[in-house]
PDB file of N, H, CA, C and O in Angstrom:
ATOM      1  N   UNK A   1      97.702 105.597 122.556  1.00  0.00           N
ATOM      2  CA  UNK A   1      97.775 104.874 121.314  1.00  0.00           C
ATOM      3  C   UNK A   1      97.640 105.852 120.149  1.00  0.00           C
ATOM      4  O   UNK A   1      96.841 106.787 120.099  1.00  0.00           O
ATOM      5  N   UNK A   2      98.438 105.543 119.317  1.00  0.00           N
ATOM      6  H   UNK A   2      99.087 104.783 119.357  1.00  0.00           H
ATOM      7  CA  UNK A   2      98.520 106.287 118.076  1.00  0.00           C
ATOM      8  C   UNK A   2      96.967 106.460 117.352  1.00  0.00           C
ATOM      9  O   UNK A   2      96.123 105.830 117.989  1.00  0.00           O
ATOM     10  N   UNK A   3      96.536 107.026 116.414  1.00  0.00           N
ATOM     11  H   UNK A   3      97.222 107.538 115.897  1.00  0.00           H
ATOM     12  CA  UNK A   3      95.213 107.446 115.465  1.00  0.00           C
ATOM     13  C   UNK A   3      95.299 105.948 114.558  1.00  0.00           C
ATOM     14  O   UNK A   3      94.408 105.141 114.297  1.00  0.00           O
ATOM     15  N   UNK A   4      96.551 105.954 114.258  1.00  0.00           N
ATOM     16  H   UNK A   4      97.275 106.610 114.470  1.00  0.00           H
ATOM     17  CA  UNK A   4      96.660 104.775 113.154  1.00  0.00           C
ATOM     18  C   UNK A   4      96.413 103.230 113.810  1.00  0.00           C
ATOM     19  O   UNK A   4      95.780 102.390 113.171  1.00  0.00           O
ATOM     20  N   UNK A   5      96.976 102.940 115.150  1.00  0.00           N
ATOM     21  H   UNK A   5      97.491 103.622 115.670  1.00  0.00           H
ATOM     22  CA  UNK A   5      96.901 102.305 115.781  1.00  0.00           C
ATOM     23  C   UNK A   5      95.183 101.864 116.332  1.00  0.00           C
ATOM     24  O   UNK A   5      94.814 100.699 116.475  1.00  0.00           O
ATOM     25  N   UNK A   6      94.504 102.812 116.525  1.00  0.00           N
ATOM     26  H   UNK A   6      94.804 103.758 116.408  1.00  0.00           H
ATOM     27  CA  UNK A   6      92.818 102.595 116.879  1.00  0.00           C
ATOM     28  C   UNK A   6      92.169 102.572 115.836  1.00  0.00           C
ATOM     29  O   UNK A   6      91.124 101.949 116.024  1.00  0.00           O
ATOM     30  N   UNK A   7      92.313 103.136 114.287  1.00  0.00           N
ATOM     31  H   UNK A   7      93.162 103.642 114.134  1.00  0.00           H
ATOM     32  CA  UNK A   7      92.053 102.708 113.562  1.00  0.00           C
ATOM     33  C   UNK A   7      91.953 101.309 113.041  1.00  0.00           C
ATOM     34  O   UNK A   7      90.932 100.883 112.501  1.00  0.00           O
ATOM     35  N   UNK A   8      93.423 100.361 113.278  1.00  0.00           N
ATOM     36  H   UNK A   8      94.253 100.708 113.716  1.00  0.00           H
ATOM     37  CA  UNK A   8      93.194  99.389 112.925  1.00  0.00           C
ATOM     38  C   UNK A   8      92.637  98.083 113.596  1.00  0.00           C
ATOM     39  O   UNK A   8      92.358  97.001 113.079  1.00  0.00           O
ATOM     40  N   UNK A   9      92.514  98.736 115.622  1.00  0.00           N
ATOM     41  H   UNK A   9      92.741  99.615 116.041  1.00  0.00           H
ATOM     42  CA  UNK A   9      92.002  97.463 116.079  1.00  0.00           C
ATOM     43  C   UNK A   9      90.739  97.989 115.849  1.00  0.00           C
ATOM     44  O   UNK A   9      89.880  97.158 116.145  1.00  0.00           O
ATOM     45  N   UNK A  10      90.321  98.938 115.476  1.00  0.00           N
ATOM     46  H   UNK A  10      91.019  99.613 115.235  1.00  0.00           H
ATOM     47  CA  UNK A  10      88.552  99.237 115.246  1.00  0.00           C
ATOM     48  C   UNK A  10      88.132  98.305 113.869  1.00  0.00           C
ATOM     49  O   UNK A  10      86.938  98.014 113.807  1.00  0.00           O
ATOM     50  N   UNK A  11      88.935  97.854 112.857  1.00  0.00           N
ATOM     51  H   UNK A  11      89.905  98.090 112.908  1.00  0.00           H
ATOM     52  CA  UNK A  11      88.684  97.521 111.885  1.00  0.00           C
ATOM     53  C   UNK A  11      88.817  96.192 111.739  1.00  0.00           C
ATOM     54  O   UNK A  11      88.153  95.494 110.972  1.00  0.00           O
ATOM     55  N   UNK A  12      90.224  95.600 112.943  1.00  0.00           N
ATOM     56  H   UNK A  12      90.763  96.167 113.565  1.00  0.00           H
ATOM     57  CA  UNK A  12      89.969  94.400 113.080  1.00  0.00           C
ATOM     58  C   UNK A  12      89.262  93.914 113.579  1.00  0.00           C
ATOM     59  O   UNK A  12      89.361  92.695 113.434  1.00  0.00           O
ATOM     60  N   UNK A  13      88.194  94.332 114.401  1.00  0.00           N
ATOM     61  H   UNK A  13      88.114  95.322 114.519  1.00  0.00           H
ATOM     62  CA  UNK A  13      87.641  93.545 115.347  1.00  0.00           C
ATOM     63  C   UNK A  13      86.178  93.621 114.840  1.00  0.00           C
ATOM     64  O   UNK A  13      85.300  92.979 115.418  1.00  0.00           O
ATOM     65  N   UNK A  14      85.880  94.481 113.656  1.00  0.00           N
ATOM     66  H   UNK A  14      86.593  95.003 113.187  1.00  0.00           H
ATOM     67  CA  UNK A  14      84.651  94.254 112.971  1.00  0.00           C
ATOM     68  C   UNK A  14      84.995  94.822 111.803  1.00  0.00           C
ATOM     69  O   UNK A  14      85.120  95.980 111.404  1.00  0.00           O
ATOM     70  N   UNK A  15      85.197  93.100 111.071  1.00  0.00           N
ATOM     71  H   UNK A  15      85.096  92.159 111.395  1.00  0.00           H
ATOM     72  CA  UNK A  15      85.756  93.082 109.959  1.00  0.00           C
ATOM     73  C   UNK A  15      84.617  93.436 108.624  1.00  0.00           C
ATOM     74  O   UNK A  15      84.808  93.187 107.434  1.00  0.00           O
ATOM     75  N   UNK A  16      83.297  94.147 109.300  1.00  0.00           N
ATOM     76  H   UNK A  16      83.142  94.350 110.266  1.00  0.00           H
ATOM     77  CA  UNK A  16      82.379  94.254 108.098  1.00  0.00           C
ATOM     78  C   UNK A  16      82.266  95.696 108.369  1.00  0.00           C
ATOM     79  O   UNK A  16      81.378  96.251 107.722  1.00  0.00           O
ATOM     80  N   UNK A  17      82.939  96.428 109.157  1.00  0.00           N
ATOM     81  H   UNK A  17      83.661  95.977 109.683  1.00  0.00           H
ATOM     82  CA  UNK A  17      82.963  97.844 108.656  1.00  0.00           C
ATOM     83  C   UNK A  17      84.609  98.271 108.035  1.00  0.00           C
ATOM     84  O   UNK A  17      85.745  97.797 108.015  1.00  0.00           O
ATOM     85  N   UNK A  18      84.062  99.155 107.698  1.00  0.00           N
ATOM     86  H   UNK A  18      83.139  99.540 107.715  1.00  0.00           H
ATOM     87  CA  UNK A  18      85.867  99.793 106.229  1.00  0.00           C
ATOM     88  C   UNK A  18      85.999 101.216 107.088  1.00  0.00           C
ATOM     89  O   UNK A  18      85.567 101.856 108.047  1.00  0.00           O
ATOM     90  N   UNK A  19      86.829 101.201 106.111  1.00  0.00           N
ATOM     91  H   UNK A  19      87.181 100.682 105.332  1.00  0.00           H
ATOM     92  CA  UNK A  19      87.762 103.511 106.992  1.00  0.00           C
ATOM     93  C   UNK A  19      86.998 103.395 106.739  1.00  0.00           C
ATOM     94  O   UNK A  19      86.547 102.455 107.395  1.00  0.00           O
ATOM     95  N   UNK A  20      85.804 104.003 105.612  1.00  0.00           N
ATOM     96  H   UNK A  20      86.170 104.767 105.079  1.00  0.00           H
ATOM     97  CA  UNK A  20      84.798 104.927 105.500  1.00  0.00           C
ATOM     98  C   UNK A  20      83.717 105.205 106.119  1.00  0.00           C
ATOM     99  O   UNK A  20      83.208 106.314 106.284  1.00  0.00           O
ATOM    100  N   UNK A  21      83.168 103.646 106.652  1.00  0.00           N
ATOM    101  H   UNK A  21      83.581 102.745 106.518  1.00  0.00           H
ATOM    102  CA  UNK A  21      82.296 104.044 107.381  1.00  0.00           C
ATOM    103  C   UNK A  21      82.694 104.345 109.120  1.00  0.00           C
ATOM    104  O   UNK A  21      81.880 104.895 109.863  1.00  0.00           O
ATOM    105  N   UNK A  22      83.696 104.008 109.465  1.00  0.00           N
ATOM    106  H   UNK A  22      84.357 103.561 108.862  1.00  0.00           H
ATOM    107  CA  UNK A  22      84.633 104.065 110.193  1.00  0.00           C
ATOM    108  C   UNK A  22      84.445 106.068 110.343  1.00  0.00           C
ATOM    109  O   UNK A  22      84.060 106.728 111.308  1.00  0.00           O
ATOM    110  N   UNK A  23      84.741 106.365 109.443  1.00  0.00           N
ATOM    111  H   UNK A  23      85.054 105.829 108.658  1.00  0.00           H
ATOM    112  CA  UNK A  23      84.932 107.816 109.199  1.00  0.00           C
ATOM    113  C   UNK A  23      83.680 108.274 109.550  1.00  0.00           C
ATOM    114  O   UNK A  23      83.379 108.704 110.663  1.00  0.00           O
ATOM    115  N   UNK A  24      82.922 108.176 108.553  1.00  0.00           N
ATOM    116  H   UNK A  24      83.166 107.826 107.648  1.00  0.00           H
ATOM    117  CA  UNK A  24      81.066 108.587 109.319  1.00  0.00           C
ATOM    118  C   UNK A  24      81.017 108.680 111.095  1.00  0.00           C
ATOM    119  O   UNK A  24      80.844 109.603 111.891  1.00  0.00           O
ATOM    120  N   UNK A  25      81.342 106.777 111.254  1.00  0.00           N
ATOM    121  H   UNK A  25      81.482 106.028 110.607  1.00  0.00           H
ATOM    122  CA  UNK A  25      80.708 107.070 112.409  1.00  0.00           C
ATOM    123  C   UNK A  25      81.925 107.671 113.264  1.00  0.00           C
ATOM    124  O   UNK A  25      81.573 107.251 114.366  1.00  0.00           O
ATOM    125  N   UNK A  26      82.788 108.176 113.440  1.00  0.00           N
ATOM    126  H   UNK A  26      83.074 108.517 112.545  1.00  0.00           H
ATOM    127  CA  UNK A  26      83.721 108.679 114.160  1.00  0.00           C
ATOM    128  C   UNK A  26      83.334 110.692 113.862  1.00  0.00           C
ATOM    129  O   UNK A  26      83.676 111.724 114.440  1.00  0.00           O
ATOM    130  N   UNK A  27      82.578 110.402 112.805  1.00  0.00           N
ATOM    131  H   UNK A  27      82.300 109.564 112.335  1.00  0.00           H
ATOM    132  CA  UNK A  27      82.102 112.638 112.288  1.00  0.00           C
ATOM    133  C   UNK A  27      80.934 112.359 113.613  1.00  0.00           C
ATOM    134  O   UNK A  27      81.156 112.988 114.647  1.00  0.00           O
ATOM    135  N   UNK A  28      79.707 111.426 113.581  1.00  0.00           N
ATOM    136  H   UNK A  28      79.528 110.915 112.740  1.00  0.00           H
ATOM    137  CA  UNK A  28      78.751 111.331 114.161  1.00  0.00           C
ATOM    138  C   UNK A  28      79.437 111.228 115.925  1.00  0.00           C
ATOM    139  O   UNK A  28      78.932 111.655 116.963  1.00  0.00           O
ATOM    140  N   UNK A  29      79.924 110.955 115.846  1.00  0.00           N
ATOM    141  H   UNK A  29      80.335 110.608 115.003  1.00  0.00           H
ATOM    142  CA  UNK A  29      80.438 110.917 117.879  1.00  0.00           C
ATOM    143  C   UNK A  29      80.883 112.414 117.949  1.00  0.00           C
ATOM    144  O   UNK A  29      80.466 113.240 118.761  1.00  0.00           O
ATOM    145  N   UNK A  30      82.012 112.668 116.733  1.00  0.00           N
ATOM    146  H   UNK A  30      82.351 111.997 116.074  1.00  0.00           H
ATOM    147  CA  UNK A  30      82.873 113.639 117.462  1.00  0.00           C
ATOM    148  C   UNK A  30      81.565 115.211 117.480  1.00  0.00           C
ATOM    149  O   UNK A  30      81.705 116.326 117.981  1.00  0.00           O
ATOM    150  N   UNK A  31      80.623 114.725 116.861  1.00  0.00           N
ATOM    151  H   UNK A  31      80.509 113.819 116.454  1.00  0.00           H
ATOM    152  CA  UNK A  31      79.454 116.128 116.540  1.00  0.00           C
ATOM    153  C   UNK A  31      78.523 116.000 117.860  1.00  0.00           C
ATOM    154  O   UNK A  31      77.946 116.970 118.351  1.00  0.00           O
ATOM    155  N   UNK A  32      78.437 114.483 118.451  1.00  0.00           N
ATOM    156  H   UNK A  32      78.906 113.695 118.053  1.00  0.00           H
ATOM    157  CA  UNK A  32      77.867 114.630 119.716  1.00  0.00           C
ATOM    158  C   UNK A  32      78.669 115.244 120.826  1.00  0.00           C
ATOM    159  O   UNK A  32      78.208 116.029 121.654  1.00  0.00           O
ATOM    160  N   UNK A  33      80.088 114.758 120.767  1.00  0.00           N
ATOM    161  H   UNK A  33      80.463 114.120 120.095  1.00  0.00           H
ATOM    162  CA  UNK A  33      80.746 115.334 121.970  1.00  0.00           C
ATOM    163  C   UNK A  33      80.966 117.292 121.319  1.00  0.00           C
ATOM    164  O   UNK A  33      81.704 117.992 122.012  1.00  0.00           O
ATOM    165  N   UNK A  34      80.613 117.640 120.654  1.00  0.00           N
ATOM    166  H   UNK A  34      80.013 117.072 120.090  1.00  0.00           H
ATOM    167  CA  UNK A  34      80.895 118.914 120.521  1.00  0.00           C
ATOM    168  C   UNK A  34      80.091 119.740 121.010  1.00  0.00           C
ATOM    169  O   UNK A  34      80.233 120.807 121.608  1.00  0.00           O
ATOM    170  N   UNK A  35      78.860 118.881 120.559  1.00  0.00           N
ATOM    171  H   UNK A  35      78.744 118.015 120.073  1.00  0.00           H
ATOM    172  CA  UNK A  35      77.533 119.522 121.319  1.00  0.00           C
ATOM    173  C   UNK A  35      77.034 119.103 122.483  1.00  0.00           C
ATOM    174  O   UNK A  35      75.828 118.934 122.659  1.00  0.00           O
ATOM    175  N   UNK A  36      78.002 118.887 123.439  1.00  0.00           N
ATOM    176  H   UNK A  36      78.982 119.024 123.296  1.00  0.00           H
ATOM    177  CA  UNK A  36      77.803 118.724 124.835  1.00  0.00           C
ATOM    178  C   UNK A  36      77.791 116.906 125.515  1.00  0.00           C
ATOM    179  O   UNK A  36      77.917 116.592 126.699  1.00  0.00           O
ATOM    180  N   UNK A  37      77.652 116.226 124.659  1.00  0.00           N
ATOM    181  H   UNK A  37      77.550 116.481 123.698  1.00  0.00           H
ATOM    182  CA  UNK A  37      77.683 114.951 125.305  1.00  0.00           C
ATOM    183  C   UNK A  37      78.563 114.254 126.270  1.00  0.00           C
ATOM    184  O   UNK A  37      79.198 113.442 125.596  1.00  0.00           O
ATOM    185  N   UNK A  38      78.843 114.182 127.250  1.00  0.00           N
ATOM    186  H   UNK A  38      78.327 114.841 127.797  1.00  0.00           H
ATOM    187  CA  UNK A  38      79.610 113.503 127.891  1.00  0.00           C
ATOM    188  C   UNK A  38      80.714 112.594 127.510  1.00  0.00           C
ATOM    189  O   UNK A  38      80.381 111.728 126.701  1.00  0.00           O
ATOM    190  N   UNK A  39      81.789 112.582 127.846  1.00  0.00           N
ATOM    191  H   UNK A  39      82.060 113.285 128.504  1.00  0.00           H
ATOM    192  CA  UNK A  39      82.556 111.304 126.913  1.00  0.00           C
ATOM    193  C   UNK A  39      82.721 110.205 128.219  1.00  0.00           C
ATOM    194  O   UNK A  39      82.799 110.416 129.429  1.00  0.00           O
ATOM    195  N   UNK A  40      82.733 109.219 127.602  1.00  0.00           N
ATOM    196  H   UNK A  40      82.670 109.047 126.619  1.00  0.00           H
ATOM    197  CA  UNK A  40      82.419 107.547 128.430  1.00  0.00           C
ATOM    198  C   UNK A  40      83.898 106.944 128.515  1.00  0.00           C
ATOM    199  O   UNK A  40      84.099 105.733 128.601  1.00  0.00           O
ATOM    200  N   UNK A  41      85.173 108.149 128.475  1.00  0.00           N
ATOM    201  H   UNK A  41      85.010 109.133 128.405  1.00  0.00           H
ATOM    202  CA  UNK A  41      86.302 107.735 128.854  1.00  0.00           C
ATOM    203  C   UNK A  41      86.734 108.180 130.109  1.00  0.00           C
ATOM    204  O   UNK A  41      86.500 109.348 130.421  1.00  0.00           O
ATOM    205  N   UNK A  42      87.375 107.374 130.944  1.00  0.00           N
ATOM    206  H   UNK A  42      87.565 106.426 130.690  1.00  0.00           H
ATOM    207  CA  UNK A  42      87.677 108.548 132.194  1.00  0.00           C
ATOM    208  C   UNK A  42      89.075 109.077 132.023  1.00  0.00           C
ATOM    209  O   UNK A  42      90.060 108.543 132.532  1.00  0.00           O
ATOM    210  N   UNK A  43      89.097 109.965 131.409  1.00  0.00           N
ATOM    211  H   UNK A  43      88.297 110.399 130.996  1.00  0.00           H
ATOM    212  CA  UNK A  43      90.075 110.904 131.104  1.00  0.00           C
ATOM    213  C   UNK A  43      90.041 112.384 130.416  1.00  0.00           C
ATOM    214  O   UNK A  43      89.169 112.787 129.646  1.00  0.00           O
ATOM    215  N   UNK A  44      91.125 113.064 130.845  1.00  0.00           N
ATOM    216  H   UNK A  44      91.833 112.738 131.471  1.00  0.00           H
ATOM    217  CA  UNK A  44      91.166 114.249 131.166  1.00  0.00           C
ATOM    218  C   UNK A  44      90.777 115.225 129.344  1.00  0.00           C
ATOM    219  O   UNK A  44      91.664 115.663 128.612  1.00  0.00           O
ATOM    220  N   UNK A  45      89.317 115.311 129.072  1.00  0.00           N
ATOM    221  H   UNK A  45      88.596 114.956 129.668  1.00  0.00           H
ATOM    222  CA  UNK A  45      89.387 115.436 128.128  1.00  0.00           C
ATOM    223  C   UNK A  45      89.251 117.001 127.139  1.00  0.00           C
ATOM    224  O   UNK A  45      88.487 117.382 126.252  1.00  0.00           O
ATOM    225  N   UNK A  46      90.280 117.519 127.763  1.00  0.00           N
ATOM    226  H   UNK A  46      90.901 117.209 128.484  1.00  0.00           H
ATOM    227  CA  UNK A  46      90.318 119.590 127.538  1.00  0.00           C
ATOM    228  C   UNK A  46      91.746 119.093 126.632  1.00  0.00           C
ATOM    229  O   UNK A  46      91.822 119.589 125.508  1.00  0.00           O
ATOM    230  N   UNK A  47      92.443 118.509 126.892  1.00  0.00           N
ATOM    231  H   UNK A  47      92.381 118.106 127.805  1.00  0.00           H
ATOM    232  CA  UNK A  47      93.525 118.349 125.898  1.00  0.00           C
ATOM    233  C   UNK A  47      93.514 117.293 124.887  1.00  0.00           C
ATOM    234  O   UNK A  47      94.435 117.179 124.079  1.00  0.00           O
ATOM    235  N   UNK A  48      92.457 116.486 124.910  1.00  0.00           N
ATOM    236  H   UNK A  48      91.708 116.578 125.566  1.00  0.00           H
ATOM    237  CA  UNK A  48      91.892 115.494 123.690  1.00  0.00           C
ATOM    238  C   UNK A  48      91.372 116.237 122.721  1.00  0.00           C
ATOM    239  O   UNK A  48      90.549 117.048 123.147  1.00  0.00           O
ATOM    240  N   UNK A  49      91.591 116.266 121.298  1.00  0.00           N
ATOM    241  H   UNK A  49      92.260 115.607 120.952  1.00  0.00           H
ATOM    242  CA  UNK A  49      90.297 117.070 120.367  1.00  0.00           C
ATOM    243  C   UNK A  49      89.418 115.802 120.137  1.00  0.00           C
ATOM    244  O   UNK A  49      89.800 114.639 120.270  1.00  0.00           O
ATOM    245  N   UNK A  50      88.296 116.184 119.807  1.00  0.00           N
ATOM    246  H   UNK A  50      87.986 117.129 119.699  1.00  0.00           H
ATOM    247  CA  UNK A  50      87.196 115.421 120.042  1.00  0.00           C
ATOM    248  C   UNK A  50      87.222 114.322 119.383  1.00  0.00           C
ATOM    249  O   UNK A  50      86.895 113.211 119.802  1.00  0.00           O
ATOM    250  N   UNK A  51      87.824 114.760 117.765  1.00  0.00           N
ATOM    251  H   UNK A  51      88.090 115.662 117.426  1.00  0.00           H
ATOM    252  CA  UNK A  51      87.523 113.368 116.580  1.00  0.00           C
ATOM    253  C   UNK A  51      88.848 112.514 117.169  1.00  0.00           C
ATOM    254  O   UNK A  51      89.200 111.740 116.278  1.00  0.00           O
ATOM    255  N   UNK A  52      89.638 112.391 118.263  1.00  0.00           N
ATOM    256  H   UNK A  52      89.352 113.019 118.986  1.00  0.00           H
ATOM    257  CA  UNK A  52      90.466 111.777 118.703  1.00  0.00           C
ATOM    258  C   UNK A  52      89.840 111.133 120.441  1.00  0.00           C
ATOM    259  O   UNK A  52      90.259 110.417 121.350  1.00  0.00           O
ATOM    260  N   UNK A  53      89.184 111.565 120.260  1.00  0.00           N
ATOM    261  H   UNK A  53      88.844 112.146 119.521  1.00  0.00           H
ATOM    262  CA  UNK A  53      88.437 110.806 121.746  1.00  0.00           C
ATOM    263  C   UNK A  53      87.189 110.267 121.014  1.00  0.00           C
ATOM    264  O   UNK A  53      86.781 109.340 121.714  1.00  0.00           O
ATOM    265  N   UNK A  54      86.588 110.374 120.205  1.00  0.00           N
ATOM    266  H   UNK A  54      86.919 111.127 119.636  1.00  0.00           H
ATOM    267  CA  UNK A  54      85.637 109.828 119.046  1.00  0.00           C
ATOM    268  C   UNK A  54      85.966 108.216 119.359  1.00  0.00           C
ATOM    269  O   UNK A  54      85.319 107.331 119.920  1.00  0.00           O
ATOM    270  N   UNK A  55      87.323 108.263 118.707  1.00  0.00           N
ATOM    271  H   UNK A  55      87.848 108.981 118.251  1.00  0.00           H
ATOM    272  CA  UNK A  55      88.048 107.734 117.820  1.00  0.00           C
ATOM    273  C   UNK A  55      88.670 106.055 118.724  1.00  0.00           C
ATOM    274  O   UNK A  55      88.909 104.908 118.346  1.00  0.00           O
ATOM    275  N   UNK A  56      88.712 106.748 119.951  1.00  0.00           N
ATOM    276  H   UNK A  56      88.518 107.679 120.258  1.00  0.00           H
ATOM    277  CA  UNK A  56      89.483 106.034 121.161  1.00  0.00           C
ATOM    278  C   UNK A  56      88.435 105.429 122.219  1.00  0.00           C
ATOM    279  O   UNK A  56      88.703 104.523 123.008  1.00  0.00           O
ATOM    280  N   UNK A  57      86.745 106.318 122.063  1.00  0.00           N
ATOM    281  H   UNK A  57      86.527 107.054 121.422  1.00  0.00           H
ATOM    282  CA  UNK A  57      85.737 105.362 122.360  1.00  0.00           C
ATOM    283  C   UNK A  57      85.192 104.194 122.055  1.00  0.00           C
ATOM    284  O   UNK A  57      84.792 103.255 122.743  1.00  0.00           O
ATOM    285  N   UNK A  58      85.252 104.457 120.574  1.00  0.00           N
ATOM    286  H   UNK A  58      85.577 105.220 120.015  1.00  0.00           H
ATOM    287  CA  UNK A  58      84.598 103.348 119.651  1.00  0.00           C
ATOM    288  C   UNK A  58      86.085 102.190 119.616  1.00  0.00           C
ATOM    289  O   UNK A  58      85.860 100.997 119.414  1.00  0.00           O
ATOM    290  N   UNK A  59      87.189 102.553 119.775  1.00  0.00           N
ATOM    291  H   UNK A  59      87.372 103.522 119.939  1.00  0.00           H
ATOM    292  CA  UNK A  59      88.139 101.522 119.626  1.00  0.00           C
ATOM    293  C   UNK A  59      88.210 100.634 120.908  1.00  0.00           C
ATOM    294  O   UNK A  59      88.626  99.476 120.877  1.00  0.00           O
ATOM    295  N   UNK A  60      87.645 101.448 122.368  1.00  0.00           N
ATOM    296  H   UNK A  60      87.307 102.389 122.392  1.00  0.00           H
ATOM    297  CA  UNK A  60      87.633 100.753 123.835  1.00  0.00           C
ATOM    298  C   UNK A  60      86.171  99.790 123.086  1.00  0.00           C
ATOM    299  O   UNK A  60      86.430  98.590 123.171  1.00  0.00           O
ATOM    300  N   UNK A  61      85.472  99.914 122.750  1.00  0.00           N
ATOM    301  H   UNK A  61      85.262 100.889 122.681  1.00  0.00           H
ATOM    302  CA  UNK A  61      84.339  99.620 122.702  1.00  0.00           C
ATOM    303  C   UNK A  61      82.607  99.780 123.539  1.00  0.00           C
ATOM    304  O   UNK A  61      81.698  98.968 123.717  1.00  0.00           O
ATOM    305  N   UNK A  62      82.809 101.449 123.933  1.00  0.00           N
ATOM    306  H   UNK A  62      83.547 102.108 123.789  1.00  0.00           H
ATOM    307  CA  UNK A  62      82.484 101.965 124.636  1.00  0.00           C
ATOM    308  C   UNK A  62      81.248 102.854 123.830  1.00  0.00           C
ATOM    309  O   UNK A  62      80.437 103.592 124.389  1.00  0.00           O
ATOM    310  N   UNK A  63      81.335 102.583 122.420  1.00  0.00           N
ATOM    311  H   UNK A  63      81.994 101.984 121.965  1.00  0.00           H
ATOM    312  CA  UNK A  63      80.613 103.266 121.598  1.00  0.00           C
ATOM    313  C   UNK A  63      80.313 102.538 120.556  1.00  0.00           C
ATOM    314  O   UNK A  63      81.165 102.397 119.679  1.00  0.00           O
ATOM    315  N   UNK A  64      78.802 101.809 120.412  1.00  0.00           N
ATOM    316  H   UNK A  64      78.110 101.922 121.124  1.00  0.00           H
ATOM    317  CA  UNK A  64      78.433 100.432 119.469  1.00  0.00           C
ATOM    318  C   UNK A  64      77.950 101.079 117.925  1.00  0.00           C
ATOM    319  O   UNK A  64      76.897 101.674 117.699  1.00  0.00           O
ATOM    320  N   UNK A  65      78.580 100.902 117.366  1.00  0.00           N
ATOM    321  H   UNK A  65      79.436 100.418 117.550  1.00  0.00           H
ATOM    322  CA  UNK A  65      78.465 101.407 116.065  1.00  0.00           C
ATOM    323  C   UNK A  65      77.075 100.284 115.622  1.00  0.00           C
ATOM    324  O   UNK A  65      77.161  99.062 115.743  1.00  0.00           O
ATOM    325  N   UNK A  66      76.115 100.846 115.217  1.00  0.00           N
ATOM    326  H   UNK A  66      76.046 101.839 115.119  1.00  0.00           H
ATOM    327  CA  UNK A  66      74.870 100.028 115.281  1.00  0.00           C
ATOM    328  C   UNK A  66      74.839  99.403 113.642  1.00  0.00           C
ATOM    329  O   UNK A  66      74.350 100.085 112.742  1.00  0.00           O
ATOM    330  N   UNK A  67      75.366  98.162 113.404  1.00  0.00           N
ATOM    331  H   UNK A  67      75.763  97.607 114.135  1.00  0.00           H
ATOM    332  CA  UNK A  67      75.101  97.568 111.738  1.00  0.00           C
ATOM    333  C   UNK A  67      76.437  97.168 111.462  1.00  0.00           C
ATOM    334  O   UNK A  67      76.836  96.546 110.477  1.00  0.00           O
ATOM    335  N   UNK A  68      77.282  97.715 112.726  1.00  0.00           N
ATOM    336  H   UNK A  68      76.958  98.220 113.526  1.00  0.00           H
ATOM    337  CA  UNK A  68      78.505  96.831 112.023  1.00  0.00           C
ATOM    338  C   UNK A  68      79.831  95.946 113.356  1.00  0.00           C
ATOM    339  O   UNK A  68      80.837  95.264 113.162  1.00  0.00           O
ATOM    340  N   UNK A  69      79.195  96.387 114.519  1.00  0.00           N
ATOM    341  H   UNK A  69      78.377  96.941 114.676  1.00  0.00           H
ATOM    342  CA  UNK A  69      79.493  95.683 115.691  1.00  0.00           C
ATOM    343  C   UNK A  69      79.493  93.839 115.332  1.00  0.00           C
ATOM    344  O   UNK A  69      78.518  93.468 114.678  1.00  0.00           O
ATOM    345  N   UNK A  70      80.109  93.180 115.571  1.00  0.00           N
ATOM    346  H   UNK A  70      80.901  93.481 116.101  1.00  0.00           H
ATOM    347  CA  UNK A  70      79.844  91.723 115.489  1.00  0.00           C
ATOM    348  C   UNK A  70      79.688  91.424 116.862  1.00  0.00           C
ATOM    349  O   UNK A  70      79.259  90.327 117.221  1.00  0.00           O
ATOM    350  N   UNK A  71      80.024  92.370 117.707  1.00  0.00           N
ATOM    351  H   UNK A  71      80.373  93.261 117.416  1.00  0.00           H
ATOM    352  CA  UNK A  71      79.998  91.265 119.566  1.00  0.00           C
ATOM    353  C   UNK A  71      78.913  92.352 120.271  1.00  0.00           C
ATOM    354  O   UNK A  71      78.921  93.583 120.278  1.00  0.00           O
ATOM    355  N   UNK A  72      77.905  91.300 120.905  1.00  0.00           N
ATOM    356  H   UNK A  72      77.899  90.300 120.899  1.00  0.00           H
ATOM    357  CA  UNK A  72      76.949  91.675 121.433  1.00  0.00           C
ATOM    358  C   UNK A  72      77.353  91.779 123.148  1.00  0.00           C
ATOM    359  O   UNK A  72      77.995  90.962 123.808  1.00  0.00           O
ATOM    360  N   UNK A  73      76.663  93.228 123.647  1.00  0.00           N
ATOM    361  H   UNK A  73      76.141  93.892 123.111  1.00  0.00           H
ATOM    362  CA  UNK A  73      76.804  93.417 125.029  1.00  0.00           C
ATOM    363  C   UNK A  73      75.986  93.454 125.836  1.00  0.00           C
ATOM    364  O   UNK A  73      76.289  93.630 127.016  1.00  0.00           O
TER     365      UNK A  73
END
């Protein structure tokens, strides 16, 4: 899926966060996976750059953005 494309089901589906904070929390993942964190996708991730697997966690919903999630897991 395209950048533009996970952008917008990330935004539709919690319609009380915007790009911006969108942006934050996508700096805050991609700074964990840089510094060693595991990524919670199963895929091959040496040819992903990070703020694009960030990006594609939080859009699976694999990564709960805490204050602006509307669906509880």
């Amino acid at each position: 899926m395209k950048v533009e494309e996970l952008t917008a089901k990330v935004l539709d589906e919690n319609p009380s966060m915007d790009r911006y904070q969108l942006a934050i929390a996508v700096a805050k993942r991609c700074d964990e996976l840089e510094n060693g964190a595991p990524s919670k996708l199963n895929v091959n991730t040496s040819s992903i750059k990070s703020t694009d697997l960030a990006l594609m966690e939080i859009a699976e919903g694999l990564i709960r953005v805490k204050g602006f999630s509307d669906k509880e897991k």
